[in-house]
C-alpha positions in Angstrom: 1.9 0.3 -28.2 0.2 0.9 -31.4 0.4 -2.9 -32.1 -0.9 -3.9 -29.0 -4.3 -1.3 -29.2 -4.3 -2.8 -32.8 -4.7 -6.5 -30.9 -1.8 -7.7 -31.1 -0.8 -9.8 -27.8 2.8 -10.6 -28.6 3.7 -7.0 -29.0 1.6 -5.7 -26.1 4.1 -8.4 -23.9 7.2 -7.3 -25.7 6.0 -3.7 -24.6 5.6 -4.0 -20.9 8.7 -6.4 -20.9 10.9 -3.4 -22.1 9.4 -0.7 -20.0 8.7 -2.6 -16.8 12.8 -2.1 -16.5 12.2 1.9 -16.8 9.4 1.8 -14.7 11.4 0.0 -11.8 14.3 2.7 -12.0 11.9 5.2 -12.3 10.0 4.6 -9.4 13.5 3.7 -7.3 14.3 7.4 -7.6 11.2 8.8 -6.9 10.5 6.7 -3.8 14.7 8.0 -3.1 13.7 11.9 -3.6 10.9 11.3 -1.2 13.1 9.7 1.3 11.4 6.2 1.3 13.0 2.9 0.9 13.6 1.6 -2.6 12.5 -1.8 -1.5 8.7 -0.7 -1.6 9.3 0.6 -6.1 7.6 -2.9 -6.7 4.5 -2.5 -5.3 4.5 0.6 -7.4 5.5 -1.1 -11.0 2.8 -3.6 -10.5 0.2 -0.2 -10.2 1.3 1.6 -12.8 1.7 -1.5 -14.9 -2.2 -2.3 -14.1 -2.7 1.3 -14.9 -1.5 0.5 -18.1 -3.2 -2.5 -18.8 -6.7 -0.8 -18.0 -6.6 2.4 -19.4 -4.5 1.6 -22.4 -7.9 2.4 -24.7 -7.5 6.2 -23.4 -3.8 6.3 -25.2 -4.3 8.5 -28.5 -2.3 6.3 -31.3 -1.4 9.6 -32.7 0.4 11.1 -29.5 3.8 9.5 -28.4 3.5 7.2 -25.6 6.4 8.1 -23.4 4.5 11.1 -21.9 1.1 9.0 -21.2 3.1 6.6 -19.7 5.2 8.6 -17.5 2.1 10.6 -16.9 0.6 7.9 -15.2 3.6 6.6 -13.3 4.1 9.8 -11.8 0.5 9.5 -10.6 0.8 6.0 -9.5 3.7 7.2 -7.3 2.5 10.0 -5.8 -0.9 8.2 -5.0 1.7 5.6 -3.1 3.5 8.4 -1.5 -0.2 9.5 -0.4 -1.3 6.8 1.0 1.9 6.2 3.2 2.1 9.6 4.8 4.9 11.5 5.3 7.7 8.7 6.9 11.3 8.8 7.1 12.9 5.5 7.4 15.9 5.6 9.9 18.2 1.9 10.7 17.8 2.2 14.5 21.1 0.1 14.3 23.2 3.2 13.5 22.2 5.4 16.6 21.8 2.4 19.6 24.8 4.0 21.3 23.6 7.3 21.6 19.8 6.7 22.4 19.1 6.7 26.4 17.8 3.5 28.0 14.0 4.1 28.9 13.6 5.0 32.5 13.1 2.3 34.7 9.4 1.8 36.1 8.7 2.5 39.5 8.6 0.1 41.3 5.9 -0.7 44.4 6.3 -3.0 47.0 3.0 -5.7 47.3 2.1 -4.6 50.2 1.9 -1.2 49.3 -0.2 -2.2 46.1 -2.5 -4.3 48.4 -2.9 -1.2 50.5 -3.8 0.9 48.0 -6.5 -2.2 46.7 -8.3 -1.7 50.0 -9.0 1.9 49.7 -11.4 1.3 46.0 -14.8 0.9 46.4 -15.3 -2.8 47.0 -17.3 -3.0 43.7 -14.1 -1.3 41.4 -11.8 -3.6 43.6 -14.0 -6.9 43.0 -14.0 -6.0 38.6 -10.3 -5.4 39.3 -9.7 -8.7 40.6 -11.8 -10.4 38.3 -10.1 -9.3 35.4 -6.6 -8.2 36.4 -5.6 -11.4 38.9 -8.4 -14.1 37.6 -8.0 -13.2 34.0 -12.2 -13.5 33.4 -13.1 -11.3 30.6 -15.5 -8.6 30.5 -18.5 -11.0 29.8 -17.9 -13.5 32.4 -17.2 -10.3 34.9 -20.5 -9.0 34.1 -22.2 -11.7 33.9 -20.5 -13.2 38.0 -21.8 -9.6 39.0 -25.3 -8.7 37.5 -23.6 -6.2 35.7 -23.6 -4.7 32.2 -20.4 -5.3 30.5 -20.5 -1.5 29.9 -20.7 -0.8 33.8 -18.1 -3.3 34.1 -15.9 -1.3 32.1 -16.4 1.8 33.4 -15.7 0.5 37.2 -12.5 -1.3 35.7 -11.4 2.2 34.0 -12.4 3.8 37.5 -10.5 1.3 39.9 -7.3 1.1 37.4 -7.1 5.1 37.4 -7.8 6.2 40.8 -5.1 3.2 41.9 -2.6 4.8 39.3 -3.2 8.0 41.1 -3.1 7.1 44.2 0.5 4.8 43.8 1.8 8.4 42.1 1.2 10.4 44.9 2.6 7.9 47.4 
């Protein structure tokens, strides 16, 4: 490192060559301890190695460089542990046996549903059918009623709960 501050390009290489290696492993067990997948350590290398590169001016030639190094490794790591949260990683594969089918959803007959579509408000049930059955979009459902497309969602958000409510209690 003291070659590469001193200008010299060819050592600088040779000196990220040899700890990009140690980096790697380092950030492999680091990412293990913290119970995330090793797969992600190169994302890691690549920030600690720009770390490196842009803040290599703040290495004193006099102080040995393993500890500014690993300094900002361990940084670089925890700022990636950071910014993923707090995530275990689980293979789904391994417990498929023991994990309970979701319940089915219950089901309404059409007539029952149509039922239930008479008893909205005729404006709710007319942006329902616009944009439920006809697939318009909240513009074009505005714009066929004289509405705003703020009204328009409020009526669908009004029609779609008070149906949900009323198919639950029946």
């Amino acid at each position: 490192m003291r070659q590469a501050v001193a200008g010299d390009d060819e050592a600088y290489h040779r000196l990220l060559r040899q700890v990009t290696p140690v980096l790697r492993a380092a950030a492999r067990r680091g990412l293990a301890r913290a119970g995330q997948p090793a797969d992600q350590s190169e994302d890691i290398v690549q920030e600690i190695l720009l770390a490196v590169h842009l803040k290599r001016h703040t290495w004193d030639v006099s102080a040995p460089f393993a500890p500014w190094l690993f300094a900002i490794a361990r940084n670089k790591l925890i700022d990636a542990l950071r910014r993923r949260g707090r995530r275990i990683f689980v293979n789904i594969d391994d417990f498929a046996e023991t994990l309970a089918d979701a319940p089915a959803a219950p089901q309404v007959s059409a007539g029952e549903l149509a039922a239930q579509l008479r008893t909205l408000p005729q404006r709710q049930r007319e942006v329902l059918q616009s944009i439920a059955v006809e697939a318009s979009s909240i513009k074009q459902t505005a714009e066929r009623f004289a509405m705003s497309e703020g009204a328009v969602r409020v009526a669908l958000h009004r029609a779609l709960s008070s149906l949900t409510a009323k198919l639950r209690d029946s």
